[in-house]
TILO-665229 format. One line per 3 residues: number of its first residue (from 1); their letters; for each residue z, x, y of C-alpha. Coordinates in pm, whole numbers, plus 50000, padded with zeros to 5 digits. Each point is the difference from the previous one (the first is absolute). Layout:
BEGIN
NUM	a	Z/X/Y | ...
// end
This chain:
BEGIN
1	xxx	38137/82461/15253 | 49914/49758/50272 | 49671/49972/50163
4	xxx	50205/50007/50321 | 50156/50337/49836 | 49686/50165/49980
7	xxx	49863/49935/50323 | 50319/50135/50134 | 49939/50385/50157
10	xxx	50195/50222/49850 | 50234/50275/50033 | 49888/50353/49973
13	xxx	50064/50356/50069 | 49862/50170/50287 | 49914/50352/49869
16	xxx	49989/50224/50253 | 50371/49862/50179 | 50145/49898/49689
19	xxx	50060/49650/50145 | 49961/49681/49875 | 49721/49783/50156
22	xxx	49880/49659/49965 | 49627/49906/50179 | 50018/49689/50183
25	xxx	49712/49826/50150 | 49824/50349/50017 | 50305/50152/50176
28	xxx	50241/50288/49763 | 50347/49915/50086 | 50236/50285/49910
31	xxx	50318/49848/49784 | 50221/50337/49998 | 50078/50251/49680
34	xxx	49770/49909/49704 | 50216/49848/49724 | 50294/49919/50185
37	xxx	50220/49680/50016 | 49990/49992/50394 | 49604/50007/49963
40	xxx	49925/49749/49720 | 50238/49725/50280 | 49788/50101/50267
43	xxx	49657/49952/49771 | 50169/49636/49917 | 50089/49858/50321
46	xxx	49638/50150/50156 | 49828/49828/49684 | 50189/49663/50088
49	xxx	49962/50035/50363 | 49609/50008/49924 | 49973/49727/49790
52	xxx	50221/49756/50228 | 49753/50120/50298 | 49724/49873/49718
55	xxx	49891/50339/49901 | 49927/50072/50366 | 50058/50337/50202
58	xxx	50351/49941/50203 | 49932/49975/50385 | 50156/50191/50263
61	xxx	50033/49934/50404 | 49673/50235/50033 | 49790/49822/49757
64	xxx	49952/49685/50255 | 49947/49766/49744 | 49748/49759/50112
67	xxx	50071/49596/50019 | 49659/49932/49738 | 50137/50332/49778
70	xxx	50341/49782/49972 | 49847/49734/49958 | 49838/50144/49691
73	xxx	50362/50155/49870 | 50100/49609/50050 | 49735/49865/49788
76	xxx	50110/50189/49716 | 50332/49841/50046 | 49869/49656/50074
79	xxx	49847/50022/49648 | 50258/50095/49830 | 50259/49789/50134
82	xxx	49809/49634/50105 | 49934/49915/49654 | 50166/49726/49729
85	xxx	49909/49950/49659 | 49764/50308/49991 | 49820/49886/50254
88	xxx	49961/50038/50378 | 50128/49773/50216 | 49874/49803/50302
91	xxx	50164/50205/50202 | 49791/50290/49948 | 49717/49819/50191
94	xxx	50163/49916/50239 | 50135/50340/50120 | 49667/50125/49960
97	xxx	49900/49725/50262 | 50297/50092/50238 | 49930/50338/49995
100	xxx	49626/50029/50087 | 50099/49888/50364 | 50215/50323/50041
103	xxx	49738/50224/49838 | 49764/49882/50251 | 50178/50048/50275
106	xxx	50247/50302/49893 | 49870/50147/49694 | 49959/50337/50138
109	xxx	50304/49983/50174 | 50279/50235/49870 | 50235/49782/49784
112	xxx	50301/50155/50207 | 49895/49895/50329 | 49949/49582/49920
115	xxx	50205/49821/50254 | 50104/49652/50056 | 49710/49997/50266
118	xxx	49783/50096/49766 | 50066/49738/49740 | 50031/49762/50275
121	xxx	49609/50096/50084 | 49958/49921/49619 | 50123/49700/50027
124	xxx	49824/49852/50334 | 49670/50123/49740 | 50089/49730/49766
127	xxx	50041/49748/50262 | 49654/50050/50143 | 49890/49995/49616
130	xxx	50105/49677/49990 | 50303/49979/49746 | 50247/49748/49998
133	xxx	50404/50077/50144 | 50146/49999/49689 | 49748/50227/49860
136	xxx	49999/50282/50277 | 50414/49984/49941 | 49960/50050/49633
139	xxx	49751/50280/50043 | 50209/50222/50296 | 50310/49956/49704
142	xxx	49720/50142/49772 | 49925/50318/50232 | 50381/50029/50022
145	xxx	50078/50065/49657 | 49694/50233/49972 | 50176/50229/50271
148	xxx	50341/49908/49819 | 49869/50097/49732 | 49878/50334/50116
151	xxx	50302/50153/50169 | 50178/49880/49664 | 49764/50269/49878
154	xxx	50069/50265/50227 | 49644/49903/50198 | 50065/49981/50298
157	xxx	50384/49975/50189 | 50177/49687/49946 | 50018/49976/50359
160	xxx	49609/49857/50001 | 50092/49729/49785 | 50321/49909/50204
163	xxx	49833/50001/50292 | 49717/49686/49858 | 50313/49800/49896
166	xxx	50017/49922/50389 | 49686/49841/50003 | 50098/49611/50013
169	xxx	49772/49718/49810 | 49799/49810/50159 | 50170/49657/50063
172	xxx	49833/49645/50051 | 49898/49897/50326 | 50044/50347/50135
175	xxx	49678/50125/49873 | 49632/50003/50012 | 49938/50022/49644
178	xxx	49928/49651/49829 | 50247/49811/49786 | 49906/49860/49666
181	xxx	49937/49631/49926 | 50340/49817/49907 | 50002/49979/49632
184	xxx	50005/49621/49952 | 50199/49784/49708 | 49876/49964/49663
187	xxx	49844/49706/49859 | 50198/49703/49920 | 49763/49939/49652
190	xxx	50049/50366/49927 | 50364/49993/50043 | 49968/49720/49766
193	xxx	49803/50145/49748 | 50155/50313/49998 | 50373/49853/49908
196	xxx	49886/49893/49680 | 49995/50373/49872 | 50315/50133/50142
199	xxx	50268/50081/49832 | 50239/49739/50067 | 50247/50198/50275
202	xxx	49675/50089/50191 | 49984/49601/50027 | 50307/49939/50114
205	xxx	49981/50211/50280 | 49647/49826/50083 | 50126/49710/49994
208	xxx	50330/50055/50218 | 49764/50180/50221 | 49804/49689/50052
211	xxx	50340/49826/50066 | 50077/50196/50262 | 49660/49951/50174
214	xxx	50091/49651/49974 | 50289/49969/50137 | 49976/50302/50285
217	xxx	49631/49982/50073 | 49973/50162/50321 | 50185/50290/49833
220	xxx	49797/49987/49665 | 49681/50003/50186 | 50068/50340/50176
223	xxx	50171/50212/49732 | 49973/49784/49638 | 49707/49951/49890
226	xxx	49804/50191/49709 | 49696/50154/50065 | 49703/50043/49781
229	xxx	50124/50391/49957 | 50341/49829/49856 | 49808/49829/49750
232	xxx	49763/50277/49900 | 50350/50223/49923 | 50134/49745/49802
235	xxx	49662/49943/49796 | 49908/50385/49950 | 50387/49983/49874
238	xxx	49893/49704/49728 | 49726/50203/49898 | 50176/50292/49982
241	xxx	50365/49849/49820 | 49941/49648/50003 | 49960/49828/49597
244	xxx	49682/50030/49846 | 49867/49619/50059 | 50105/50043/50368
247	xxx	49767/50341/50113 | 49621/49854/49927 | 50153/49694/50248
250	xxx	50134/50256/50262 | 49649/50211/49963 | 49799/49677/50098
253	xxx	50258/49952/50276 | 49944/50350/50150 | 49631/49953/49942
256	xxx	49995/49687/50243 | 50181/50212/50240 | 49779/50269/50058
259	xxx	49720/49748/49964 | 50134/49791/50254 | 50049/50340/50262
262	xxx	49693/50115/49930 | 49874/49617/50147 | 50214/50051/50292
265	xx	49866/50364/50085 | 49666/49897/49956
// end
C-alpha cells in the first residue's frame, strides 16, 4: 500500500446509526447505509474531492474565506504545479512577491468580496513601491490566476474572478509607474565569438540576420538585433546539448556575461 494510501481517512461504521462515516479534517461526514454500493461512491468522490482541495476542509458561502487563508490554499498549489525537473521554478518567487502587496492591503478581507477596485488599490501599491510597468502587469496577471484559480476550486464564485478580468494593463505613456531601460544590442565581438560554437543552422540565421541589418538598417536597428539575453539562451543551450568540446567554451562565454553585468550594475 501507498504512503498516500495510508494517510488516506478511512471508511467506517457509525455504531449507534448504522451508517457509514468517514472523518474529514475533524468533521464526521455521514456516507448513507454501511456496506452499501451507493455509500462506498459517495466515500470515493468525498475522498477525491479532499485531496484535489489539498487535503483541505471544502468551503461554503458562510465560511468567508479570507484573501491571506486563500492565499495559503494557493501556495499549496503553486508548489505543486510551478516546478520542472523536480525542482521549483522561478515562478514560485515571483508569485510570492506579487502577492505580499494584496496581503497587505486585503489579507483580512473575505476572498469573496475582492473587486476590481480592490486589485486596482493593489496595484497603485506597487507603483508607489517603485516597480517597473512591465512588472506591475505581470504581477496583477499573477493575482488573477490566484482568484482563477480559486473559483476553479469552488472558493469563492467565479463571478470574483470575472469581474478582475476588466481591470486593463497599464500601458506606456499612460502611467505613472516607471518603464524599464531599453535592452540594448549585443556585442559585435560576442556575436563573433559566439558563432564559432553554433551549430551550423544557428549561423546561418546570424548571419542573414546581419544581412538584413545591412541592407534595412533603420528597420534592423528597431526590431533585429540580438540582445545579450539572445546569446545567453543560445549558450545555456550549448551547454546543455551542444558537443562536448563546445560547452567549457560556452561556460566561459556565460561567465563573461554575468561578469560583465555585474560591472555595469556596480
Amino acid at each position: 500500500m501507498s504512503r498516500r494510501a495510508k494517510s488516506v481517512p478511512v471508511y467506517t461504521k457509525h455504531r449507534a446509526s448504522g451508517q457509514a462515516v468517514v472523518r474529514l479534517n475533524g468533521q464526521d461526514f455521514y456516507l448513507g447505509p454501511h456496506g452499501t454500493k451507493a455509500s462506498h461512491i459517495a466515500y470515493d468522490r468525498m475522498i477525491v474531492e479532499w485531496l484535489e482541495r489539498g487535503r483541505q476542509p471544502a468551503v461554503t458561502g458562510d465560511d468567508g474565506l479570507t484573501v491571506v487563508e486563500l492565499m495559503a490554499r494557493y501556495r499549496h498549489h503553486v508548489r505543486q504545479h510551478y516546478v520542472k525537473a523536480g525542482k521549483p521554478t522561478g515562478e514560485q518567487g515571483a508569485i510570492r512577491s506579487a502577492l505580499r502587496f494584496i496581503r497587505e492591503l486585503y489579507g483580512n478581507t473575505p476572498a469573496a468580496e475582492f473587486s476590481p477596485i480592490g486589485l486596482k488599490a493593489t496595484r497603485a501599491r506597487m507603483i508607489d513601491a517603485g516597480l517597473a510597468r512591465g512588472t506591475i502587469n505581470q504581477n496583477v496577471g499573477r493575482i488573477r490566476r490566484m482568484f482563477r484559480w480559486a473559483a476553479a476550486e469552488q472558493l469563492i464564485p467565479t463571478s470574483v474572478w470575472q469581474s478582475l478580468i476588466v481591470v486593463d494593463g497599464l500601458r506606456e505613456g499612460r502611467t505613472i509607474a516607471r518603464e524599464t531601460k531599453p535592452v540594448g544590442p549585443a556585442d559585435e565581438k560576442l556575436v563573433d565569438a559566439t558563432i564559432a560554437h553554433l551549430p551550423e543552422v544557428i549561423v546561418d540565421m546570424v548571419r542573414v540576420q546581419r544581412l538584413a541589418d545591412v541592407l534595412t538598417p533603420s528597420r534592423g536597428q528597431r526590431n533585429h538585433k540580438y540582445t545579450t539575453s539572445d546569446f545567453k539562451k543560445i549558450l545555456e543551450a550549448i551547454v546543455e546539448k551542444g558537443p562536448a568540446h563546445a560547452r567549457d567554451q560556452a561556460v566561459e562565454q556565460l561567465r563573461q556575461i554575468e561578469q560583465r553585468s555585474t560591472q555595469d550594475q556596480n
